[in-house]
C-alpha positions, 0 to 999 in steps of 0.5 A: 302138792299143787301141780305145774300143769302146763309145765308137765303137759310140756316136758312129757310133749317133748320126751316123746316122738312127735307122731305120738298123739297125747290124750289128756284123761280130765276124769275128775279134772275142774274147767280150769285145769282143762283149759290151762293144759288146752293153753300149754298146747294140748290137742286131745282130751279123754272123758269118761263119762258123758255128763262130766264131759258135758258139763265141762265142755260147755263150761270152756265154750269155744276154747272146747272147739281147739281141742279133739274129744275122746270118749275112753269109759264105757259108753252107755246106749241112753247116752250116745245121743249126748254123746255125739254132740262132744266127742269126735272119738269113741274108743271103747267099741266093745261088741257089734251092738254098740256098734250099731247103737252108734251108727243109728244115732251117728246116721241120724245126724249126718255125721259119720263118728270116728270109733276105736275098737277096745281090747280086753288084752288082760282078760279081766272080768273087771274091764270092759273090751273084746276078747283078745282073740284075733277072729273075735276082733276081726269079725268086728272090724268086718262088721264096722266096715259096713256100717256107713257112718262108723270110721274104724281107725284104730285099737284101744287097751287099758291093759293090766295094773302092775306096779313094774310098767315092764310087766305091761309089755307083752299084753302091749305086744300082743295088742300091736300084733292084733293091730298090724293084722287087722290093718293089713285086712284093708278093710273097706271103710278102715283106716287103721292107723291109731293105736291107743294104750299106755298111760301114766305109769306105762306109756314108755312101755307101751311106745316101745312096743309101738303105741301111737296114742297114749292116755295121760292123767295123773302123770300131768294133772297130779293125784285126785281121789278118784283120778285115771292114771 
């Protein structure tokens, strides 16, 4: 079954509250598709390999300039250079060497990046993300704080698979709750603001429970072999 796009990113825009900022998951998703939901209005694009955000970011040329990048998989060190060149936004800041990998190479061009920490908040030895534990995710941000050319704005988590989305609500909860701690530290250089989780089949849920940021995939662009929901 062929996807209305455009009619999907619409709808979704308006059911939601309008300071929820929508990143569009492309994993798997052709130039084309991008480019349709960038003309319905999309202003946040998620990737989850470098290469493929790559490929198509050059494939859109200047209609990749009208939208923010987000890179939401894990980042691997030989591809953080490349990576610098597309994203505005790494969300899955997931230990200190990462953090500092980034720095190194952000410093080197000048450009401070805009990073979110991710949070494991389900605990699964499949998933990347920092433990969900309060002292481990403070003694990050900390050290974010002192790197000049990170901005910490923010938490990102994928949260357990259910099938009932009700059943994300706790790990959601527990993940704002962390949040408003680490926002009311004020650390220097932090400017926690975002908060991003709930996707296709739990962003209701997870803006309830005070998400700011959902990550959307299927819901929009439809099923694919391999698509993030």
């Amino acid at each position: 079954m062929e996807f209305d796009i455009t009619g999907n990113y619409k709808m979704i825009r308006k059911e939601i509250p309008e300071d929820v900022t929508i990143v569009l998951a492309a994993k798997t998703q052709t130039a084309e598709e991008i480019k349709e939901v960038i003309d319905a209005g999309a202003t946040d694009i998620g990737e989850n390999y470098v290469q493929e955000a790559e490929d198509i970011y050059t494939s859109l040329g200047k209609d990749a300039e009208k939208v923010r990048w987000h890179m939401i998989g894990h980042l691997q060190k030989n591809k953080i250079n490349k990576a610098l060149n597309i994203f505005d936004v790494i969300q899955t800041v997931d230990s200190v060497k990462k953090a500092e990998d980034i720095n190194k190479r952000a410093e080197r061009t000048g450009e401070p990046v805009t990073v979110y920490i991710e949070i494991n908040i389900g605990s699964e030895m499949t998933k990347a993300g920092v433990k969900p534990e309060f002292e481990i995710i403070k003694e990050l941000a900390e050290h974010i704080s002192t790197l000049d050319f990170l901005k910490l704005e923010g938490l990102m988590t994928m949260g357990p698979r259910f099938g009932d989305p009700e059943d994300s609500r706790p790990f959601f909860r527990k993940t704002k709750d962390i949040f408003d701690k680490i926002r009311e530290l004020n650390l220097p250089s932090v400017d926690m603001k975002t908060l991003s989780m709930g996707m296709s089949n739990t962003y209701k849920v997870a803006i309830e429970e005070g998400s700011n940021m959902i990550r959307l995939g299927t819901v929009v662009f439809g099923k694919r072999a391999c698509a993030i929901d």
